[in-house]
N, C-alpha and C positions, 0 to 999 in steps of 0.2 A: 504494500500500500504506500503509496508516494503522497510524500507531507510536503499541503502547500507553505510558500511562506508569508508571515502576515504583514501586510503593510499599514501604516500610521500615514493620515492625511493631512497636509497642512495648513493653513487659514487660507493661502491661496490658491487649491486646488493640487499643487503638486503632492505625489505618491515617496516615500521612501520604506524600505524594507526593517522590522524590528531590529536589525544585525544592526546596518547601516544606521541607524536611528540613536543607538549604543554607542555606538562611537562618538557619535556627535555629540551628544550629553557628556561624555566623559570629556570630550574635549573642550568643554565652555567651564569645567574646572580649569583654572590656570593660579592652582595657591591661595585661593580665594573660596571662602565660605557662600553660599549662594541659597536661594529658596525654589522652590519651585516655580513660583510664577516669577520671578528674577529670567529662568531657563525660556519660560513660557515666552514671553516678551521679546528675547535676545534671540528665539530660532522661531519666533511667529505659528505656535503651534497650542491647540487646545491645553488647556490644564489637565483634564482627565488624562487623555494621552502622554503628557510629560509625566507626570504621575503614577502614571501606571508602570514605566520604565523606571523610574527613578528608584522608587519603592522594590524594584524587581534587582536594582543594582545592590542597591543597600541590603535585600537578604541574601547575596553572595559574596558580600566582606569588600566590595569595589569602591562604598561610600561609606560614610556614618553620617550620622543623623544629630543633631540636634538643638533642642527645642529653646528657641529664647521668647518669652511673652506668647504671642499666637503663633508662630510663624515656627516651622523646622529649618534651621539653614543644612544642608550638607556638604561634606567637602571627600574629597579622594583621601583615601587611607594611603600616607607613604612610608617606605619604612622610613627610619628614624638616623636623620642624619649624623650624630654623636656616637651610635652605636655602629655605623658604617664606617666613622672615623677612626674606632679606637678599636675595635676587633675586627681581623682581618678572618672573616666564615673559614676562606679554605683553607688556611694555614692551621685553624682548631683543629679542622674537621681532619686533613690529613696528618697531625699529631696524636689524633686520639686513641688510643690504645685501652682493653679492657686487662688490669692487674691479674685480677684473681676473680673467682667466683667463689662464694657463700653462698651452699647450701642447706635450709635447716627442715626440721620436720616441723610438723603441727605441735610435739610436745619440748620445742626447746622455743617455742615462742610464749608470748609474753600470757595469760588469763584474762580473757577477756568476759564477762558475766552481764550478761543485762535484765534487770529489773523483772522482766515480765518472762524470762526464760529460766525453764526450773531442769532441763535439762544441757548439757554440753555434748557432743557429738566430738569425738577426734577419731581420727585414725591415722597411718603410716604414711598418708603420700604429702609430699614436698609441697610445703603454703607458698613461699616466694622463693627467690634466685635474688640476690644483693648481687648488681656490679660492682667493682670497689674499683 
């Protein structure tokens, strides 16, 4: 079964595709916090429909959201320039070695009891693995 795709229509009649339409909201972030009808205004297109992508950006970690007085501003999640500066990822990552492994059983760990449990269950198989 072959999946159309859906397009978003503008105040002046022209057609763009939801792909195509994603990008263009991402790129009207430029470091700057914005609202939706801020988006709405600057690419001439419904609120509902800005809306509905925007909302759709932000539950996949592309925006965050938030609320000052009535308005949500949103802006692009980047990473974080201090921490780009001062740790270099692939020099960690290709330093990283595991020491040793710790492994314990159920009965060399700690007792743990809760209020409304009048029984305890153990047996012999391995609760966790400590990397060290």
């Amino acid at each position: 079964m072959k999946q159309e795709k859906y397009y978003y229509t503008f105040n002046d009649g022209k057609k763009i595709y939801r792909d195509e339409l994603r990008e263009l909201i991402l790129s009207k972030f430029d470091n700057s916090k914005k609202s939706i009808t801020e988006i709405c205004e600057e690419i001439n297109m419904q609120y509902v429909s800005v809306g509905n992508i925007v909302r759709h950006l932000s539950a996949e970690g592309l925006l965050i959201g938030k609320k000052q007085n009535r308005t949500t501003y949103f802006r692009k999640i980047g990473s974080c320039a201090l921490a780009n500066l001062l740790y270099d990822k692939d020099a960690i990552l290709k330093n990283f070695k595991i020491k040793k492994k710790i492994k314990r059983t159920v009965d060399q760990s700690k007792n743990i009891s809760y209020p409304n449990d009048s029984v305890i269950k153990y047996n012999n198989s391995y609760m966790d693995i400590m990397y060290l």
